[in-house]
N, C-alpha and C positions, 0 to 999 in steps of 0.2 A: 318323767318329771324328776329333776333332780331333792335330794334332802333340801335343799335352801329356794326350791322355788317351794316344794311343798308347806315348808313352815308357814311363808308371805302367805299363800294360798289361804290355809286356813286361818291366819290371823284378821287378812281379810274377810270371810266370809262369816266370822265373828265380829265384823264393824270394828276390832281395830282399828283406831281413826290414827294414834302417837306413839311412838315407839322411840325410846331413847335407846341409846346405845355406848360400851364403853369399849373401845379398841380391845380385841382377843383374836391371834392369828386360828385358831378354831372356829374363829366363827366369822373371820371374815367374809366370807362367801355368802354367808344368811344378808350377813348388813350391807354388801352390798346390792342385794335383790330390796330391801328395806330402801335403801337410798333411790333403787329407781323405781321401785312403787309409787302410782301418782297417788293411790288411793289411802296413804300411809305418810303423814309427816314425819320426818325425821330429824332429830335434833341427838346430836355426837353429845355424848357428856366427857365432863373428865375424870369424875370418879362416879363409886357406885352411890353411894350416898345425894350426890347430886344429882343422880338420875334417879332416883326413888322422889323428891323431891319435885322434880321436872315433871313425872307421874301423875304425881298427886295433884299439881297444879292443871296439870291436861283434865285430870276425871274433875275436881271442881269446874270446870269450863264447862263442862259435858261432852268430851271425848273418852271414849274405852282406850287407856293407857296399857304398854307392858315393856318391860325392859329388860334389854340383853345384855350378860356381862359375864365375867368369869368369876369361879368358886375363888378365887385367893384373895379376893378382898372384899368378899360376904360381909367379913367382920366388922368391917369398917359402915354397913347397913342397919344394923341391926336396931341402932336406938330410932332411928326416922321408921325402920319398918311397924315398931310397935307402936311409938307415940305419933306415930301421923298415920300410917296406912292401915293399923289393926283397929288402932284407935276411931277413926272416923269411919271403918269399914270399909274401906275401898278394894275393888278387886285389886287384883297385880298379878297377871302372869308374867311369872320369872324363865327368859331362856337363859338356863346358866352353863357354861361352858364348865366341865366338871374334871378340872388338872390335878393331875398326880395319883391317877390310878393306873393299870395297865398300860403298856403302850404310851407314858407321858415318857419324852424326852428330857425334859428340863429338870433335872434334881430336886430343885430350891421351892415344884409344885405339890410334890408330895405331900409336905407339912400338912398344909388348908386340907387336902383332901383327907385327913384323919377326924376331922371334924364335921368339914362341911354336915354330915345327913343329923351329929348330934346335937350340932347348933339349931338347925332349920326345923328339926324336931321340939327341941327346947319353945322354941317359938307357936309351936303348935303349926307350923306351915306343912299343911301336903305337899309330899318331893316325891316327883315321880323321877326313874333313874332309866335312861334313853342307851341301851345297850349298841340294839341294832335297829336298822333300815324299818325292821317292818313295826318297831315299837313307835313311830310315827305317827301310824293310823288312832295309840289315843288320842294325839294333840287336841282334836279337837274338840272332843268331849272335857278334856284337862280344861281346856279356856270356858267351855260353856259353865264347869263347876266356878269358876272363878268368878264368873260375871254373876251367875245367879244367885250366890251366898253370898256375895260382896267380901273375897278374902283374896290375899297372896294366894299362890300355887307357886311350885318351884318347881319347872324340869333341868334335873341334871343330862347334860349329854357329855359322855365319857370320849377318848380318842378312836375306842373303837367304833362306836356310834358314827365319826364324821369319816372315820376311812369307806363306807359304805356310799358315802357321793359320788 
C-alpha cells in the first residue's frame, strides 16, 4: 500500500467524512486518493485559512473534518485556528506538508520551516514530525487523540517522508 493510499486508509477508518485541501506538489498524490475516495468529500480551498474555516463548518454539520496543506502559509491560519477551532474545540487533524527542510528544492521554502514547530507550539498544537515510511503507523492513533480531546493535531511530513512512496 502506497503513503497516500495509507493516509485515506486511516482517515477513513476514523469516519473522516471532509477533507479540505490546499494545492501542495508533496502532497499531490494523498489529494488525489482524497478526490477519488467516495467515502470522503472533498472540497479544493484556495488558501489555508479558508480551509480551516471550510472545517469548522463540516464538524458544526457533524462531519469529522481534517485538512491538508503546506507549512508556508501556516501563518496566514493561525487567528481562525485559535478563535474558531481552539475556541469552540473542534478536532482538526492537520496533514501538513512540511517545506524547507532537508531535501526541499525550492530556496524561498526554508523561511516557514524555521518556525513552523515554534509557531504550532506557541499555539499549544501537538506536531507530530513524519520522517519516514514507517512513522505512518502513528497516524492513526494521531487522529484518534484529535477526535477524542476535541483539538488540532498537526502532522508535519518533510521531503524525506514522501520520497518513501
Amino acid at each position: 500500500m502506497s503513503i497516500n493510499q495509507k493516509i485515506v486508509t486511516d482517515l477513513v477508518a476514523n469516519r473522516v467524512e471532509f477533507v479540505t485541501t490546499v494545492p501542495c506538489k508533496q502532497l499531490a498524490g494523498v489529494i488525489d486518493e482524497i478526490e477519488a475516495c467516495p467515502d470522503i468529500h472533498h472540497v479544493p480551498a484556495n488558501k489555508e485559512d479558508e480551509g480551516i474555516g471550510l472545517c469548522a463548518g463540516a464538524f458544526m454539520g457533524g462531519k469529522r473534518p481534517a485538512i491538508i496543506m503546506q507549512n508556508t502559509a501556516l501563518g496566514v491560519t493561525f487567528n481562525t485556528i485559535a478563535t474558531l477551532t481552539q475556541f469552540y474545540r473542534m478536532p482538526l487533524p492537520m496533514l501538513i506538508s512540511y517545506r524547507g527542510e532537508l531535501g526541499e528544492p525550492v530556496a524561498c521554502q526554508v523561511e516557514m520551516a524555521l518556525h513552523t514547530k515554534a509557531l504550532l507550539n506557541q499555539l499549544h498544537i501537538p506536531t507530530y514530525h513524519f520522517h519516514n515510511r514507517e512513522d505512518l503507523r502513528e497516524l492513526d492513533a494521531i487522529l484518534k487523540h484529535s477526535f477524542m480531546c476535541n483539538k488540532p493535531v498537526a502532522v508535519l511530513t518533510d521531503a524525506t517522508f514522501w520520497k518513501g512512496n
